[in-house]
N, C-alpha and C positions, 0 to 999 in steps of 0.2 A: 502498182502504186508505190508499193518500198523501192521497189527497185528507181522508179523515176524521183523519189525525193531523194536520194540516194546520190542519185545524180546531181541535182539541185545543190544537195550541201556539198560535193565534194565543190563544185563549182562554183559555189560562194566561198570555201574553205583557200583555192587558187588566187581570188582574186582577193580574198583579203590578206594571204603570205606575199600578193604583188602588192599592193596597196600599202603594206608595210614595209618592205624593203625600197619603195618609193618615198616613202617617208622619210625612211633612216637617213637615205641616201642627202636628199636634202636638208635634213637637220645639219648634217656633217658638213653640207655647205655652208651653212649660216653659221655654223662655229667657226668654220676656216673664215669666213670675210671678218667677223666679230676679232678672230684673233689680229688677226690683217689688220684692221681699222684701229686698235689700239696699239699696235707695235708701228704701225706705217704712218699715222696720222699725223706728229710732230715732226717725220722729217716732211711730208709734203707743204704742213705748213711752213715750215724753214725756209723749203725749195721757194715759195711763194713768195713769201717775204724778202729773200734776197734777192729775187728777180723783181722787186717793187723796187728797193734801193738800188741796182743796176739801174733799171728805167728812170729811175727819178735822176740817178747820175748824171746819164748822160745827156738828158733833156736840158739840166742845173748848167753843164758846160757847154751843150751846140750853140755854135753861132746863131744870129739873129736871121730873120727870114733874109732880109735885104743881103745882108753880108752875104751870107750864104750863095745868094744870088750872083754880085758882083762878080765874087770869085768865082763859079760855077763860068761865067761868062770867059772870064779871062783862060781860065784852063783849057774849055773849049774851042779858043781861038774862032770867034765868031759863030760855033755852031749853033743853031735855033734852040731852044731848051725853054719851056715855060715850066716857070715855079709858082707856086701859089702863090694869094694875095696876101698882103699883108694881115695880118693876124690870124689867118687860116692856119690851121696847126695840122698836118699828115695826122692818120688815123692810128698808127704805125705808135706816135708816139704818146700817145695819150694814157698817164695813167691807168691804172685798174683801180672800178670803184671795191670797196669793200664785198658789194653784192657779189660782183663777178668773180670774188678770189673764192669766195664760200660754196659760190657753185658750179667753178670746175675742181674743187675740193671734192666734193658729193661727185660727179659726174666721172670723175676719176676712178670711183670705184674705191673710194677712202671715208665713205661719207660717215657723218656725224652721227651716232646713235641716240636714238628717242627713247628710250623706256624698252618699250612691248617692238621686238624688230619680227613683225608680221611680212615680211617683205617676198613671199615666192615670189619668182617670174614666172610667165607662163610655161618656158620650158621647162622649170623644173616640177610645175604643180603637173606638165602631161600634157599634153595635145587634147586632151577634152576638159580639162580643169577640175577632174572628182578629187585629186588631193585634196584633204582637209587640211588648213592653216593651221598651225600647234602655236600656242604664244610662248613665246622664248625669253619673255620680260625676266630679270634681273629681281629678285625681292633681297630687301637689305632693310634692317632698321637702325639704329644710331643708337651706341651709350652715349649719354648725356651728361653733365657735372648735374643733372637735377634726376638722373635713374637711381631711384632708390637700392639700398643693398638687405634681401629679406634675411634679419637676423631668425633668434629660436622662438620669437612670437609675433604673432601680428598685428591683433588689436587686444589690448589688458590681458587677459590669461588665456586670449586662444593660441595656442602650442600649434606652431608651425612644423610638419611631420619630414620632407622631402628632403632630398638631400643636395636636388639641382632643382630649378626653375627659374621661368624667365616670363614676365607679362611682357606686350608689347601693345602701344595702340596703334591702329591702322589709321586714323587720321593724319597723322603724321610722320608714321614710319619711326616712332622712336620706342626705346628699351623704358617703362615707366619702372620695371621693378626685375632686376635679379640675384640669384644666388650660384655663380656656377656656372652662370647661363651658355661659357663657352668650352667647357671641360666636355671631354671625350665621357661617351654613356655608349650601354646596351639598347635602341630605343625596343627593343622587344614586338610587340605585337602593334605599337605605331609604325609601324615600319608599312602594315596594311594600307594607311592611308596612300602611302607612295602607290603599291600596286593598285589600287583603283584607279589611283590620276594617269598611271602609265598608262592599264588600259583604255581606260574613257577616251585617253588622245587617238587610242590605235584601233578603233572600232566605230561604226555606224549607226546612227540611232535605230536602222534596222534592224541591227546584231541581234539587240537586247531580247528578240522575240527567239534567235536560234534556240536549236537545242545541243543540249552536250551530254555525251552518254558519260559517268563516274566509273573510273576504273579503279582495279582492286587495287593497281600500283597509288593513283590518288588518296584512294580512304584509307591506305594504310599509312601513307607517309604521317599523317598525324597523329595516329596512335602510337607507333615507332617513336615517335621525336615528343611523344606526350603533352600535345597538341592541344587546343581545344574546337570543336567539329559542330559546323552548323548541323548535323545529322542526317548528310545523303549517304546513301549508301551504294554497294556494288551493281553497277549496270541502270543506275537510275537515271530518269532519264532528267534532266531538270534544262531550265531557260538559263540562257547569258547574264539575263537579269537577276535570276536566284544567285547564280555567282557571284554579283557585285555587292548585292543584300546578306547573301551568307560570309561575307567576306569580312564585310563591317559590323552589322549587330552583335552576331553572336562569336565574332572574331574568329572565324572556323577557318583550319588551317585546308581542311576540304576543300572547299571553296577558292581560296586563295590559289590554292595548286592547278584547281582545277580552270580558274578564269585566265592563268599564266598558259598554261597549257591549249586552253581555246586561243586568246591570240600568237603567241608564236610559236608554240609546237612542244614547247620543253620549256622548263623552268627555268635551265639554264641560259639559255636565249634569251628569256624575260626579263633576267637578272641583268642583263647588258644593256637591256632598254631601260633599266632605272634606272642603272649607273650614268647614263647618257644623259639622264634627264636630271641627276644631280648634279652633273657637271654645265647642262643650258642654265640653271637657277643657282647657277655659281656658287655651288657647295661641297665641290666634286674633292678642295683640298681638307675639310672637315672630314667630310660624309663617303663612307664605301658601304655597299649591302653586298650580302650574297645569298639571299634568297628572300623569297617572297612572301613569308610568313613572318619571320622577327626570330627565330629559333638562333640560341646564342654561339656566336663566332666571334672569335678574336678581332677576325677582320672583318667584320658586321658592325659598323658605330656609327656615331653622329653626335652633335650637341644639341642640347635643348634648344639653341637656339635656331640649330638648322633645323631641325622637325619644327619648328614654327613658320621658317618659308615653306617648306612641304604643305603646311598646312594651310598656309594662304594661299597656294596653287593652288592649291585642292578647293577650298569654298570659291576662290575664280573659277574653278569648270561646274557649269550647271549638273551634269551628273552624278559629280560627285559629293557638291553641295546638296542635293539633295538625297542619296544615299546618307548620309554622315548628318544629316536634319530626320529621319525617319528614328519615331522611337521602335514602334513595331512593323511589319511586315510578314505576310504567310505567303509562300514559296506557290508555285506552281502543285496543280495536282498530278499526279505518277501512280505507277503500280504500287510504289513501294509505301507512298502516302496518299491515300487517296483524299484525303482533305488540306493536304499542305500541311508545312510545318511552321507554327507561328515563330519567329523570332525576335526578339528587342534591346536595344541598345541599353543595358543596367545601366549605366553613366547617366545618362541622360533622365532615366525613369528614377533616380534616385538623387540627382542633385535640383533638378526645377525646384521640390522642396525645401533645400534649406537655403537659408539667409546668407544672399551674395548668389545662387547660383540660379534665382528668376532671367535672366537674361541670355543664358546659356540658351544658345542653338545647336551648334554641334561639339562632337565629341567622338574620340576613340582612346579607348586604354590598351595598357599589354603591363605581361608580368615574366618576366624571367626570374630567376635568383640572383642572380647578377645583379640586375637593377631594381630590382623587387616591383614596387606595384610602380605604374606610369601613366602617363596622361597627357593627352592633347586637348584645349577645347577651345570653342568658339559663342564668344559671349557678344552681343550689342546692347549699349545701353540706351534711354529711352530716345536720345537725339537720334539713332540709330549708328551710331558708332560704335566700329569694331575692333576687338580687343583677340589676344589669343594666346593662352597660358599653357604653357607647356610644365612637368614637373616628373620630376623619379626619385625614386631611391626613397620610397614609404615602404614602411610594414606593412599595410594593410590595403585594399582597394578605401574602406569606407573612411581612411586619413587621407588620403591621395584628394578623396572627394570633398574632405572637407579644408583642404590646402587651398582647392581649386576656389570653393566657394568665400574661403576670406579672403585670399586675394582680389576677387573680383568687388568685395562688399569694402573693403580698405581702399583701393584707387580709382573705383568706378565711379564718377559723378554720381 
């Protein structure tokens, strides 16, 4: 029986390393046309354009049908030659309407970008069509002459702690309030939200049930780099699922490693497929990671305001939205826990209470020294509109929390 599930997982383990280098492969394509389409686009339409003024030229100067005719006759010294009727115009010569310039623009293979470019073709999705669509939409929001700039208080004597942040509303895609909001930061243990949304792209709702065995090189890399660990330990055997919940509540660098390592094999590998994915959500001149915990690197950064498009990637994928909405979760049962281990999101179980952070849905912090305490969260207010404040550079988690909550009770309807 081991030996045939054995079998089972190596054989789901093959086709999900094909399933993702089929991926890769075509994201890389939808970069190359995306790059294509905004560098080639203005001369096709140039080329277009002057081949209308051409057209219209020389329509402006040909002779009249009749004329035309006459002479035709005379040149031909009596040969037969029928011309069209009077005011019949060759098809040859007939302007292009507006519609037809737009869409041999598209058909060219220069076309117009929409937002969300969903676009596999069959070939590239495979001959049976199991690739899964990734959305490659573009997230951007606008400083405004009305985005507030948050001084050292918010409202009368509450003391604003952070040293960057940035609110943004989703309704409109605009910056309502920042500080900083485009300066280079550590984001520390935000950095997790990316690896979920990397994986959630590169794995099957089936996944979630595998199992992954913890190795000692996993549970130590956290203790090493002084981490903090959902608490699997050596040869446990836990779900895909525990890794995506240990990953985000208890921000366990365990977890993190070890869900990097179920999808592509090595960390480092994993580390190329965010980087990839910072560069689809066009953040790639800001934003570089190099690993998948938040552990501090020089070349590890981002701005507040790019970990705010991460973050709205992230509540646009259903799995990650709702990991990142769960306060609590208990793990799978194992040798090593036989009742699972509860884990929960402190962010979250400790701001619903204060004033301004009722509407708060999701949440992830991190802390390095660098940037000290940090935070991402996601708020909707009662129309259901969504808001998403990012912030670093407090002393303490419970200032961070309560940055998070006057912001939101100062610009929130």
């Amino acid at each position: 029986m081991e030996e045939q599930l054995s079998g089972e997982e190596e054989e789901r383990r093959r086709n999900r390393q094909k399933r993702l280098e089929e991926m890769r492969i075509s994201k890389q394509k939808q970069m190359m046309r995306r790059m294509y389409m905004k560098k080639a686009a203005p001369f096709v339409l140039g080329a277009f354009i002057i081949f209308i003024i051409i057209l219209g030229g020389k329509k402006l100067f040909a002779k009249p049908n009749g004329e035309k005719q006459a002479a035709d006759q005379v040149l031909a010294a009596g040969q037969q030659e029928k011309t069209p009727d009077i005011g019949e115009e060759p098809k040859d010569s007939r302007p292009f309407s507006m519609e037809q310039i737009l869409r041999g623009i598209q058909t060219s293979g220069i076309g117009v970008e929409s937002g969300a470019a969903n676009d596999l073709t069959k070939d590239e999705a495979g001959s049976e069509g199991q690739l899964k669509e990734v959305d490659t939409k573009v997230y951007q929001a606008s400083i405004t002459s009305d985005t507030a700039q948050i001084g050292a208080y918010l409202l009368d004597d509450q003391e604003f702690y952070s040293e960057y942040a940035i609110l943004i509303g989703l309704s409109d895609n605009r910056v309502i309030a920042e500080k900083y909001g485009k300066r280079r930061i550590n984001p520390a243990s935000m950095t997790k939200i990316l690896t979920v949304l990397v994986a959630a792209e590169h794995i099957e709702p089936e996944d979630l049930d595998d199992k992954f065995t913890m190795t000692l090189e996993i549970t130590d890399y956290g203790y090493i780099h002084d981490c903090s660990s959902a608490g699997f330990e050596k040869d446990e055997v836990v779900t895909v699922r525990d890794l995506f919940y240990g990953t985000i509540l208890p921000s366990g660098a365990d977890a993190a490693v070890g869900l990097s390592v179920y999808v592509s094999g090595s960390q480092e590998d994993f580390v190329e497929l965010m980087n990839e994915k910072l560069a689809e959500l066009g953040l790639s001149e800001t934003a570089h990671f190099t690993n998948c915990v938040g552990i501090y690197d020089e070349n590890h950064y981002c701005t507040a305001y790019d970990m705010a498009m991460i973050m709205q990637a992230a509540i646009d994928n259903e799995l990650c939205r709702e990991i990142l909405t769960a306060h609590t979760y208990t793990t799978s049962e194992t040798e090593q826990h036989p009742e699972g281990l509860i884990i929960s999101n402190w962010f979250l179980r400790r701001i619903e209470d204060k004033e301004g952070g009722e509407g708060v849905v999701c949440a992830k912090t991190g802390y390095v020294a660098q940037s000290k305490s940090c935070a991402a969260s996601y708020a909707e207010d009662k129309e259901g509109n969504g808001y998403i404040c990012v912030t670093a550079g407090a002393e303490s988690q419970w200032k961070c929390i309560y940055d998070h909550a006057g912001l939101y009770r100062k610009y929130l309807p």
